[in-house]
N, C-alpha and C positions, 0 to 999 in steps of 0.2 A: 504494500500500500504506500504509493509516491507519500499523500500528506498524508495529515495526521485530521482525524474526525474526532466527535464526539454525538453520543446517542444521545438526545435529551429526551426524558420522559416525565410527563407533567409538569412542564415549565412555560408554559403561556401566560407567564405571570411577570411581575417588575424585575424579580431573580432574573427570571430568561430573559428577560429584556437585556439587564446590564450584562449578563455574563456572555449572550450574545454579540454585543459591543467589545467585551474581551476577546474574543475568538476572531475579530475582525481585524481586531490589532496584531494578535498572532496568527492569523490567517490559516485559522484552523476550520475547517469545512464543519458546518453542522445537520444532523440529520432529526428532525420533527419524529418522534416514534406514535403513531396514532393508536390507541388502544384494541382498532381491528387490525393492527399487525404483530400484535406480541405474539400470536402462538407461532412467528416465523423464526427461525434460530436466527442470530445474529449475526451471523455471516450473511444471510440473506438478505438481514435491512441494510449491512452492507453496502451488499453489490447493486450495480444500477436494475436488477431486477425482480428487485424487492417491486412488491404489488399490495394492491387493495387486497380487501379479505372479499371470497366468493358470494356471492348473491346469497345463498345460504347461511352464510354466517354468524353466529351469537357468541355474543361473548362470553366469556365463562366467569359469570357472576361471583361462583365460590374462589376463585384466582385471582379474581379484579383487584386492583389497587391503583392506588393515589397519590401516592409516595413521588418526591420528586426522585429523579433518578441518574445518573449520569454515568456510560460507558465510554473508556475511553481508548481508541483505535490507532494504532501509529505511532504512537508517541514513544521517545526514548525516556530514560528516566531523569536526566536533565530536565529535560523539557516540560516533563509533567510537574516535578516538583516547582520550576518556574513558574508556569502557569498558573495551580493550586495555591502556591505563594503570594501570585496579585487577587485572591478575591479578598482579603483582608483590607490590602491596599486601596480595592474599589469598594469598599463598604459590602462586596455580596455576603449575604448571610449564607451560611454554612446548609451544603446538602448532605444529607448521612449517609445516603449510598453511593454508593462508586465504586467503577471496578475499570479494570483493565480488562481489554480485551485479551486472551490466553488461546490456546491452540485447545484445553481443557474445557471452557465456557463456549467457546463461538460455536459449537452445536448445540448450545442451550438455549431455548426461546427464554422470552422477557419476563413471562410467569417465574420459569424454574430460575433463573440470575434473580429475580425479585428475593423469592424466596429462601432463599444463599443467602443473599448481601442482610435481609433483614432477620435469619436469624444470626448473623453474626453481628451484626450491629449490637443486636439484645443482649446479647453476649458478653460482648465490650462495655456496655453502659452499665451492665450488672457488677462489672468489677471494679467499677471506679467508686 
C-alpha cells in the first residue's frame, strides 16, 4: 500500500471533522466505513472494490455499534506515533479504539476488530 489510510468508523462528528483536517496535513487518505459494510473484512474496505451491502441486507442489530473507531493502514511506526502525537496538539479528544492494520486482523470484518479492540480496551481500563 503506496500511502498510508485510515478506516474511520462513526466519526461524522466535530472529532472527524478536525482529525480529518489532520490527515490533510499528513496527506493520509481517509476511508468513511458505512455500517452496511462492516460484515466486509478489511482488506476489502481497503481495496477500490469495497461495495455497498446487497439489496438484501440487514444489519446485524446484536453486532451493531457506535463506538468511534479508527484502523490504521500503511503506516510505519514513526509515522503513527507522529501523527497520534498531534491530536493533543489539535485539541482532538481521544478515540479508544484503534488498531493497526496486521496480516492477523485484515480478514477480520468490522464486527469481529470491534469486538477485539473493545474487549481489550475493558481490559486496560480495568487495570488502571
Amino acid at each position: 500500500m503506496a500511502n498510508p489510510v485510515i478506516l474511520f468508523y462513526n466519526l461524522d462528528n466535530e472529532k472527524g471533522r478536525k482529525l480529518k483536517f489532520l490527515c490533510l496535513k499528513y496527506k493520509i487518505r481517509i476511508k468513511n466505513v458505512r455500517k452496511d459494510q462492516y460484515s466486509q473484512t478489511l482488506n476489502a474496505l481497503l481495496s477500490d472494490k469495497s461495495s455497498a451491502a446487497p439489496a438484501d441486507f440487514t444489519l446485524d442489530a446484536a453486532k451493531d455499534f457506535s463506538d468511534e473507531m479508527l484502523v490504521f493502514c500503511g503506516f510505519t511506526g514513526q509515522m503513527l506515533n507522529s501523527f497520534l502525537g498531534e491530536f493533543s496538539k489539535n485539541k482532538i479528544p481521544r478515540i479508544a479504539l484503534k488498531a493497526v492494520l496486521t496480516e492477523q486482523n485484515a480478514a477480520w470484518d468490522s464486527y469481529r476488530l470491534h469486538t477485539e479492540l473493545a474487549a481489550e480496551h475493558k481490559a486496560l481500563s480495568q487495570q488502571d
